[in-house]
C-alpha positions in Angstrom: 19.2 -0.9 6.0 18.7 2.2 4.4 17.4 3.0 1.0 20.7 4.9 0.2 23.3 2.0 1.2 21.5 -0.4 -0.9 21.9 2.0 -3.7 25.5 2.4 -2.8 26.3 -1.6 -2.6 25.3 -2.3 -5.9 23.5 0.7 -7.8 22.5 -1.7 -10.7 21.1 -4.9 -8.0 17.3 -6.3 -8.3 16.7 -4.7 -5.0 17.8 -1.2 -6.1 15.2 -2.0 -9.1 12.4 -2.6 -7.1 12.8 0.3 -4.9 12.7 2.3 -7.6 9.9 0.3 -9.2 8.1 1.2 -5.9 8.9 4.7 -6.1 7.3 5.0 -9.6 4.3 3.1 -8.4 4.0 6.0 -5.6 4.5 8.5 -8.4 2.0 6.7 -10.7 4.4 6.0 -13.4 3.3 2.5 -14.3 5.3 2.3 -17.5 8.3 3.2 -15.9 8.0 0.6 -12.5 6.6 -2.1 -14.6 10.5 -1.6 -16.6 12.1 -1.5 -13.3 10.0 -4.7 -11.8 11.0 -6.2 -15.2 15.0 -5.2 -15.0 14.5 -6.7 -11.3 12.9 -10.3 -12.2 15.6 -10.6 -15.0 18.1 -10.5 -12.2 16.1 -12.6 -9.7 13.5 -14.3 -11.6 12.4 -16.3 -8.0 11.9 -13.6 -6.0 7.6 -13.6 -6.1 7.2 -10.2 -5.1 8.8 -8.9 -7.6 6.2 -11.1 -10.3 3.4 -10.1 -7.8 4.0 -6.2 -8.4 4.8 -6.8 -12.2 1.5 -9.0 -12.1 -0.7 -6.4 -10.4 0.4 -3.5 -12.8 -0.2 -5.3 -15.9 -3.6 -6.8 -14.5 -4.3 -2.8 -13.5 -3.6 -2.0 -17.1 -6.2 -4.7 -18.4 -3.1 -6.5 -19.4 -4.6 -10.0 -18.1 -2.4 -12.7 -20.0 0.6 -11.0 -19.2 -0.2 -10.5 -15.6 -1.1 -14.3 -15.7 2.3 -15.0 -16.8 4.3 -12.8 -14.4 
């Protein structure tokens, strides 16, 4: 499926937030993904990707407990 049909589906869905979570990681915007991976895992809080990329950031940013908690 292409990026652009997810978008179209459902513009405000978990997966259109970590896409664009992924896109600021490529752009490294960490602030930014970490609120997307956040607006994600509100949405879908079982998905573990989602807490693994969240995890990794905050872990990147010395951010340990969080990252433990993610």
């Amino acid at each position: 499926m292409s990026y652009l049909k997810v978008f179209l589906a459902d513009p405000n869905s978990y997966r259109v937030h970590q896409l664009i979570g992924d896109t600021f990681v490529a752009r490294r915007e960490d602030e930014r993904a970490m609120e997307e991976y956040r607006a994600a895992i509100a949405q879908k809080p079982a998905v573990p990707n989602l807490h693994y990329s969240l995890g990794h950031l905050l872990w990147k940013k010395l951010k340990v407990d969080e990252a433990r908690e993610s």
